[in-house]
N, C-alpha and C positions, 0 to 999 in steps of 0.2 A: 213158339214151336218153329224151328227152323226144316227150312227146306232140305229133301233128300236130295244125292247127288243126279238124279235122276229126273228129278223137278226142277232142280235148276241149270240140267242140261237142258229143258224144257223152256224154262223161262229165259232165256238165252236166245234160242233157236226161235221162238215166239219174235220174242225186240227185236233178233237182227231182218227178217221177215218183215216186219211192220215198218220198221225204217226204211226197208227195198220200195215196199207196196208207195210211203210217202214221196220219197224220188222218184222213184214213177210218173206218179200223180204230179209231181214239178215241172216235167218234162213233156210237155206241146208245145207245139208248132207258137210260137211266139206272133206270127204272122197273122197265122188265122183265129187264133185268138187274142188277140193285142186287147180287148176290151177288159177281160178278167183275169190278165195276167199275175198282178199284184193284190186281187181283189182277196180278203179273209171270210171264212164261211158263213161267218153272220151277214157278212155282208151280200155276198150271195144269198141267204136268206132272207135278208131282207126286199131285194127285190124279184126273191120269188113268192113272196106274200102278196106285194102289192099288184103284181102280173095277178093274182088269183084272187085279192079283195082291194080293189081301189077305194082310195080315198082313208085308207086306213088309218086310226089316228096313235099316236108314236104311244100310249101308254098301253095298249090292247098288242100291238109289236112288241113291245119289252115282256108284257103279262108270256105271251105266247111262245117267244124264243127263250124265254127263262132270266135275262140280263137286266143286271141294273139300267134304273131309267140315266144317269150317266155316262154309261158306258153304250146306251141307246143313243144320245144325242149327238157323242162323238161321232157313233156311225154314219146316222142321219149328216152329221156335218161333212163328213166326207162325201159320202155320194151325193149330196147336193153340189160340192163342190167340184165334183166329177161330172154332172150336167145330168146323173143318173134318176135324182127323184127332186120333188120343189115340195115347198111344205106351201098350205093352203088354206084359209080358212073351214074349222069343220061347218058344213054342212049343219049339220042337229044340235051344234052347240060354236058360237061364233065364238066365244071366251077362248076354244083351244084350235090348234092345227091340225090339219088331216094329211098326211103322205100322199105325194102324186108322183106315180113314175112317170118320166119321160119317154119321149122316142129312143134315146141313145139310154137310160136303161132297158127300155123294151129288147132293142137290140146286143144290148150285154146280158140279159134272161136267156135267149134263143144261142146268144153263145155258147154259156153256160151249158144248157140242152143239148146241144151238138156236142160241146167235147164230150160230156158223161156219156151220152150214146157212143161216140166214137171210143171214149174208152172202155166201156162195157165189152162193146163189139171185142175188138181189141183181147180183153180178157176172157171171152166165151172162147175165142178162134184159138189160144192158148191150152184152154183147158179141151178140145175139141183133139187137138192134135197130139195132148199127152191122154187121151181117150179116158178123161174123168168127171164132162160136169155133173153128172145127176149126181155121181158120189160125192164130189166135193159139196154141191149146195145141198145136198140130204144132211151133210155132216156140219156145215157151216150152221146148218136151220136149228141142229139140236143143241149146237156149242151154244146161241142166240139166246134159245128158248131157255136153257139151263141159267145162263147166264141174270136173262131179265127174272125168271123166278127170285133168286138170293135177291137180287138188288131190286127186287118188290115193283118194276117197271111194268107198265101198262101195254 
């Protein structure tokens, strides 16, 4: 079934939007954030796991982000090599390794934290000034909900 003209003036206006929203999101202060500038989302996630469960060990990290154990290790090997996390002997079983952030991940988390906060800010004062956020997030909440129903999301 092909889209009406109408939907894919929709679908259109959607992508170029969501492309804006990524550029955006490109665009900090390179300065004060120099720790996460090139950092990828996983990997951000990853050291917001271990800020929230230390000592985590890399198969319970992959279970959790959804990623092959592969494409886990790569990551791991990066920010170890970034001075962000050191692998460790697990605690409860010495056969495997357990994840340990560092100070200088600690302080790439708390980055992290402050730009999202700064860019939220950022995007409330936006929406504040074109006098729309309850409508927009009432609307954003139902596109969400609609959404994670089809694709059966928790």
């Amino acid at each position: 079934m092909q889209p009406d003209s109408n939907t894919e003036r929709l679908l259109e206006r959607v992508n170029r939007l969501s492309h804006r929203i990524v550029r955006l999101n490109e665009q900090y202060d390179e300065n004060s954030f120099h720790r996460i500038k090139n950092m990828s989302k996983i990997e951000i996630s990853v050291l917001s796991l271990l800020c929230e469960n230390p000592q985590m060990i890399m198969r319970d990290m992959s279970d959790l982000l959804q990623v092959s154990k592969s494409t886990m290790t790569g990551v791991i090997d990066k920010l170890e090599e970034l001075g962000f996390l050191r692998r460790v002997i697990n605690k409860q079983d010495r056969r495997s390794y357990a994840l340990e952030i560092t100070e200088e991940g600690k302080l790439a988390q708390q980055e992290h934290l402050r730009w999202e906060k700064d860019a939220y800010l950022q995007f409330i004062k936006a929406m504040q000034i074109c006098d729309v956020p309850e409508t927009y997030l009432d609307q954003t909440e139902k596109i969400l909900e609609y959404i994670e129903k089809i694709w059966k999301f928790k």
